[in-house]
N, C-alpha and C positions, 0 to 999 in steps of 0.2 A: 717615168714613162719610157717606154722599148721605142724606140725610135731605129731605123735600116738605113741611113743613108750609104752611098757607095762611095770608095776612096776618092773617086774622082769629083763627087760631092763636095766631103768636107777637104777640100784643097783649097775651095773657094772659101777666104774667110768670114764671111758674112751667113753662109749656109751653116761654118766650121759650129758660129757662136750662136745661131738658132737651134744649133743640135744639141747645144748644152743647156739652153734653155730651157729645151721639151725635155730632155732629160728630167731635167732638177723637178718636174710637176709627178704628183704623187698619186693625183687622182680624186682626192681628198674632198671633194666639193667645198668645203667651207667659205669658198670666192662666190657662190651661189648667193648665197643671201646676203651678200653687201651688194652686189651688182645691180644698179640702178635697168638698165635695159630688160634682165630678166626679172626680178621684180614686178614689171608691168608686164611682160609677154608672157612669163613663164615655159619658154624652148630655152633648152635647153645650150643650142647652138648659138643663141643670145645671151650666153655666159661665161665668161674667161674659160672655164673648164672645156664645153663646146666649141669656140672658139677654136682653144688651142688645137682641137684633132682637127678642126676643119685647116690650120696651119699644116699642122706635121702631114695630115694626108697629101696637101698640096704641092710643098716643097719636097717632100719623099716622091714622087712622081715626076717631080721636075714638069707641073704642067700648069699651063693657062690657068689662070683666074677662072671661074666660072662664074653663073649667074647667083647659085646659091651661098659660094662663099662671100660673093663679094658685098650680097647684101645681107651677109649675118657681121660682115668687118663694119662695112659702111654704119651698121649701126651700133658701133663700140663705139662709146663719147672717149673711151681714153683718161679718164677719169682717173683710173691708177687706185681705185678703193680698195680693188683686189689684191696688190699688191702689199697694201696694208696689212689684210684678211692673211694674206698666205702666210700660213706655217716654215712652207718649204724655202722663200725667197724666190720662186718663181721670177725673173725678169720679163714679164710682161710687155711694160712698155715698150722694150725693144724691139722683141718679137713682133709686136702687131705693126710699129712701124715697118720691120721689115717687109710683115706681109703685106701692106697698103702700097707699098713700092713697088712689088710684086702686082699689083694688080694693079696696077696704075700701068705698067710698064705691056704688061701680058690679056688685058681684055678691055674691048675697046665698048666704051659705054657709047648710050644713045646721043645723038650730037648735038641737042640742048642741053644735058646733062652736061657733056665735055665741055660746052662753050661757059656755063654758068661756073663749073670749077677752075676753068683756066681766068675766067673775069674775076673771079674773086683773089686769086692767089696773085693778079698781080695788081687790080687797083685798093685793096685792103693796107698792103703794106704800106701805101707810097700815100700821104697825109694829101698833098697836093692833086694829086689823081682824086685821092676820094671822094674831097671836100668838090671835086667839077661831078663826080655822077652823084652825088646825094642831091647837089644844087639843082643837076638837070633831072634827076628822079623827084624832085618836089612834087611839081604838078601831076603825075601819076601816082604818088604815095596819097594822092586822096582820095584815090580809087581803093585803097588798102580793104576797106569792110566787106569787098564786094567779091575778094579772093580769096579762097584759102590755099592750103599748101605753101608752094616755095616763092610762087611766086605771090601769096599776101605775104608771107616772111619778110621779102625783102622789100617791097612797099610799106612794109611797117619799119620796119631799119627807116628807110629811105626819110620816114616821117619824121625821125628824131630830128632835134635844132643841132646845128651842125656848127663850128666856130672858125673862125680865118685863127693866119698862123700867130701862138702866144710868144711872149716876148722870151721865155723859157727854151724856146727851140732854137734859138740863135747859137751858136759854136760860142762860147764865153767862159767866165770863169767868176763863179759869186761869190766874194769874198767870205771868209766865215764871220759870224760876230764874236767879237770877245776875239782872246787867244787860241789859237787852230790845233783844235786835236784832232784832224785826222782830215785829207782829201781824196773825197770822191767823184767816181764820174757819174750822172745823171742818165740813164738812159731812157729817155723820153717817148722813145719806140713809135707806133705809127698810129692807128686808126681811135687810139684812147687821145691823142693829140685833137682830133677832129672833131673826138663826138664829148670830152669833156678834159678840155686844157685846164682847167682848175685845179686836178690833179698832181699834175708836175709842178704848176706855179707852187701849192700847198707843199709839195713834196723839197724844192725848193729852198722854200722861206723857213720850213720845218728842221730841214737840216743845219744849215747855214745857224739859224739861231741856237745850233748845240753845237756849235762848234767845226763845222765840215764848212769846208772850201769846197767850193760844188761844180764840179767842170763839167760842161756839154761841150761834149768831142765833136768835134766835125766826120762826118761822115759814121759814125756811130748812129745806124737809121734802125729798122725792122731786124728784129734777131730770129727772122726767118723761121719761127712756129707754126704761123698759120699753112704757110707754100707746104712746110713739111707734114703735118699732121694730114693734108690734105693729098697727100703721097705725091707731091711734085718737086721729086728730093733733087735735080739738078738745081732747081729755082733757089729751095729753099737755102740749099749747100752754099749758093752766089750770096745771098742776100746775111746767111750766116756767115760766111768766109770776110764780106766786107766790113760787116761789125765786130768782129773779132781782132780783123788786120788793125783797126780804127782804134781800137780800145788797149790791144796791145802796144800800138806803136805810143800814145798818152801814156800808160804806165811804164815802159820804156825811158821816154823822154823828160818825164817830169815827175812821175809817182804816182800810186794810186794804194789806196788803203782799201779801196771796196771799189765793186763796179753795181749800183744800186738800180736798181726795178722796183715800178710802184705795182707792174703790172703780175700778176703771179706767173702769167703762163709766159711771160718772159723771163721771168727768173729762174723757172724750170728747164727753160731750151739754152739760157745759159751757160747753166752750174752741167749741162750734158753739153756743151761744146768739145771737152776733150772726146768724149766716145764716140763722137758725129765724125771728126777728123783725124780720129787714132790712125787711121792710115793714110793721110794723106801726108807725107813727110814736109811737104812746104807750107802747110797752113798748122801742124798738129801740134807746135811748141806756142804761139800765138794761140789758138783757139783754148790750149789748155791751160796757159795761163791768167787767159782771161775767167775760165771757168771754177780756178782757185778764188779769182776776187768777188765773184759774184755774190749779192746778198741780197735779199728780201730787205725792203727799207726799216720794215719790222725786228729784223735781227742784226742792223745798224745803232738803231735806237736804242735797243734794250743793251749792247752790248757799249754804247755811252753813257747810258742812263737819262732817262727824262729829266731835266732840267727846265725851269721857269714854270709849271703849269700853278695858276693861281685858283680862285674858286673854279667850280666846274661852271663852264659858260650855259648848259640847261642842266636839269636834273630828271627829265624825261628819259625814262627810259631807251636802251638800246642795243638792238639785236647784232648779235656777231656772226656773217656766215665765215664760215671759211670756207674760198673754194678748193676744190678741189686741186689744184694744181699745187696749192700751200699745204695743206694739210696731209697729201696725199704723195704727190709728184716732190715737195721738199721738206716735207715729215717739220711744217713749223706751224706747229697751234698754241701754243703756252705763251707765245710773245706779243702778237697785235692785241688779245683778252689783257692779258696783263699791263701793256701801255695803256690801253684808254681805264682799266681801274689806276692807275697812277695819276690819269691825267681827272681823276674825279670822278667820270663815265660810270653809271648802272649797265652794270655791263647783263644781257641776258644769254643764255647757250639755246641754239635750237633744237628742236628734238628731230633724233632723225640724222643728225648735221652732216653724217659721214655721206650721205646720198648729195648726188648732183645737181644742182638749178636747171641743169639743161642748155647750157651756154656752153661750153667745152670747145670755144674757137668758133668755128662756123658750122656747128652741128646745129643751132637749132633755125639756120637755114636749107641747110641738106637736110636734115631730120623734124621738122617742126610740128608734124604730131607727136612723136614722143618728145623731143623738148618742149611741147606746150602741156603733155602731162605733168611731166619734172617742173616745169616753173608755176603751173597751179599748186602742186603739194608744196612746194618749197613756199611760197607764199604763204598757204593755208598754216604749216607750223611757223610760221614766222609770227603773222598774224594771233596766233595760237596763245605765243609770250607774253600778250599786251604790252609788247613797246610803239613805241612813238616813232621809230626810226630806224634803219638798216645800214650798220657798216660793214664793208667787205674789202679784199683788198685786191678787187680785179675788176676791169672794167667790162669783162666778157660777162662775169655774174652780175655787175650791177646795170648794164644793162635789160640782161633776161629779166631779171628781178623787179623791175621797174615796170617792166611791162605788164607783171601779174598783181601786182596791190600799187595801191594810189598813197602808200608809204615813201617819206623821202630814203632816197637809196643815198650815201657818202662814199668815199674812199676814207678809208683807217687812216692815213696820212692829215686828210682834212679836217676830220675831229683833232686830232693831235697838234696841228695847228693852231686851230680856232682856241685850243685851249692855252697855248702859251704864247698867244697876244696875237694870233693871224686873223684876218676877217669870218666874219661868218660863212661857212658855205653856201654856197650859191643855191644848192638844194634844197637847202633848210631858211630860207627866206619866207616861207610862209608857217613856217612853224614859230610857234609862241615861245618867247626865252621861258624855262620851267624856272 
C-alpha cells in the first residue's frame, strides 16, 4: 500500500512504525473472509482491509478521529484472525491499537459513553473494586430481561455469582510435588479472580503436581489489556509497567522458568510487553524480560509433559474452543487439544473455530449486538458436535459462551486437573460422571 506520510511525520516513531505496517498490506482481501465483524455486516470498512485505509487516511492527514472512523474501529473485536489469514504479515494488531489511541486521544465521545469506558477500564482490572460493583449491581442485574443493549449487557455481567478473594491470590510460594523441575510465577490477573477463582486454584494444584514451584508475586495484578484494548494507553502502560516491574524484580531475585497465564488475553499482552515499552528506556529491559518468560499454562504443560493422569474422570464428550487470543494473538492450538487427549478427554474441533465467540475483552459490552450474534453462532456449532461440555482457555470466552447454551463451560486447566487427582470442577457438578 502507497502510503504519503511527510518527514516530519515519520520522525515520530510510532507514526514511523504505522507507516511500515500499511506499507506491508497488499490489498489482497483474503483477511475478508475470516473477519468475523464483516461476515455479519458485509462493509466493507468493517474488515481489516477497510479498516486499514480508514487508518492510513487518518494518520496521513494528521487528523481527529471522526464519527465514521471510530465506529468502523470500535467495532474491530481485535481478534487478530486476519492476521493469521494475511499472506503479507500485515501487523494488524499494532496498528489498530495505535489507531484506538488516536481516537481516544483526538474525538471526544458522548459522555455516557466516556463515563462507561473510563468505569470499566478501572474497576475491571482491580478484583476488590469489582467484586463491591457486581455486589451493588445485584439488585438491578434483575432488571436485566427488561434491557437491551449496553446497558442489559452489563446487567447481565452484573448477574453472574461473583467470589470473595481465593486463597491463590495471596503473594506466596506452593511448593512443587515431588522433585522441582522448574519454578513459575502465577499470574492470577483480575476480573477471572472474581467471576471464577477455580481457575487459578486448578491452575495451581495442576502445576505444582508436575513439578513447578508456583509463586504469586506481590504486586504482579492486571497486565493492563483491557485499559489498553479499550484505547486508554496511559492507564493501561501504569497497570502494565507495575506488573512487569513485579515480575521482573521475582525473576531477578529468585528465578523464574515461565511467567504462566491461565487467561489468553493475558498471555497475549504479555509475550507484547517488550513492543508496549520498546521506548520507554526505564521500564523496556523489565518489560521485555518479562515477555521472554511468558507462556500459556498450555505450553508449560506440554513442554513437561503430562504426568499422573489416571482413567479419564468422564467419557462425555468435549468441545475445544480456542479463543482467539490463543489461536490467533499467540499462534497456540496443537497443545491445550493435545493435553486433554493425553489426559483421556474426547476431545471435539468446532466448526468454524477460527471465528470469534464475541467476548474479545469488553467488546461484547460496547458491542452486544454483534457479540450477541457471535456468541449465538458460536454456540449453535458448538452445540452442533454433540458434546456434553465446553473447554476453553479464557475466561472472557467462557463467560460469553456461557451465556448462549446451558452447556457447562471449564477452563482447560481444570479438566487437566480433575484428571490427575484434582477435584471435580465446580461447573460440571451437575453433569453425570460418563
Amino acid at each position: 500500500m502507497q502510503t504519503h506520510f511527510s518527514e516530519s511525520q515519520l520522525a515520530h516513531p510510532a507514526l514511523a512504525q504505522a507507516n511500515e505496517v500499511l506499507r506491508t498490506c497488499v490489498h489482497c482481501g483474503l483477511c475478508l473472509s475470516t473477519c468475523p465483524t464483516y461476515t455479519i455486516l458485509g462493509d466493507e470498512r468493517d474488515s481489516p482491509r477497510g479498516r486499514i485505509y480508514l487508518i492510513k487516511d487518518m494518520l496521513e492527514a494528521d487528523a481527529p478521529a471522526d464519527a465514521t472512523v471510530t465506529r468502523h474501529i470500535d467495532r474491530c473485536l481485535s481478534c487478530l484472525s486476519c492476521m493469521t489469514t494475511c499472506p503479507a504479515g500485515v501487523d494488524y494488531m499494532h496498528l489498530v491499537d495505535h489507531a484506538r489511541g488516536h481516537i481516544e486521544r483526538t474525538w471526544k465521545r458522548a459522555p455516557a459513553e466516556r463515563a462507561l469506558r473510563t468505569a470499566l477500564s478501572i474497576v475491571l482490572p482491580r478484583p476488590g473494586l469489582a467484586r463491591l460493583a457486581l455486589l451493588a449491581a445485584r439488585g438491578p442485574a434483575l432488571l436485566a430481561p427488561l434491557f437491551g443493549g449496553r446497558l442489559g449487557a452489563l446487567l447481565r455481567l452484573a448477574g453472574r455469582p461473583s467470589y470473595g478473594p481465593s486463597w491463590v491470590e495471596r503473594p506466596q510460594v506452593i511448593p512443587a510435588r515431588g522433585a522441582r523441575r522448574a519454578r513459575v510465577a502465577l499470574l492470577t490477573g483480575c476480573i477471572q479472580s472474581v467471576l471464577r477463582p477455580e481457575i487459578n486454584e486448578a491452575a495451581a494444584r495442576l502445576l505444582a503436581r508436575q513439578g513447578c514451584e508456583v509463586v504469586i508475586v506481590r504486586g504482579a495484578g492486571c497486565c493492563g489489556a483491557l485499559s489498553h484494548h479499550l484505547g486508554d494507553e496511559e492507564r493501561g502502560r501504569a497497570q502494565a509497567g507495575r506488573t512487569a516491574a513485579a515480575l521482573a524484580r521475582e525473576a531477578s531475585a529468585r528465578g523464574l522458568d515461565a511467567v504462566v497465564a491461565t487467561a489468553s488475553g493475558c498471555g497475549t499482552m504479555l509475550k507484547d510487553y517488550g513492543h508496549l515499552f520498546r521506548d520507554d528506556e526505564a521500564r523496556a529491559a523489565d518489560a521485555a524480560a518479562v515477555a521472554g518468560l511468558a507462556r500459556d499454562i498450555s505450553e508449560v504443560l506440554d513442554e513437561l509433559g503430562l504426568a499422573g493422569a489416571g482413567p479419564p474422570p468422564t467419557t462425555v464428550p468435549v468441545a475445544y474452543h480456542s479463543a482467539c487470543s490463543l489461536q490467533h494473538g499467540q499462534r497456540i492450538e496443537r497443545q491445550p487439544m493435545a493435553l486433554l487427549e493425553a489426559a483421556g478427554f474426547t476431545v471435539r474441533t468446532i466448526p468454524d473455530g477460527h471465528l470469534c465467540c464475541g467476548s474479545a475483552g469488553t467488546y461484547n459490552m460496547m458491542q452486544p449486538d454483534l457479540a450477541g450474534t457471535l456468541g449465538a453462532r458460536k454456540a449453535a456449532a458448538i452445540e452442533g458436535t454433540g458434546a456434553a461440555l465446553v473447554a476453553a482457555g479464557n475466561i472472557g470466552c467462557m463467560v460469553q459462551i456461557a451465556s448462549h447454551t446451558a452447556l457447562p463451560v471449564v477452563h482447560t486447566a481444570e479438566l487437566l486437573d480433575w484428571a490427575t487427582g484434582g477435584p471435580r470442577p465446580p461447573a460440571l457438578q451437575r453433569l453425570a460422571a460418563g
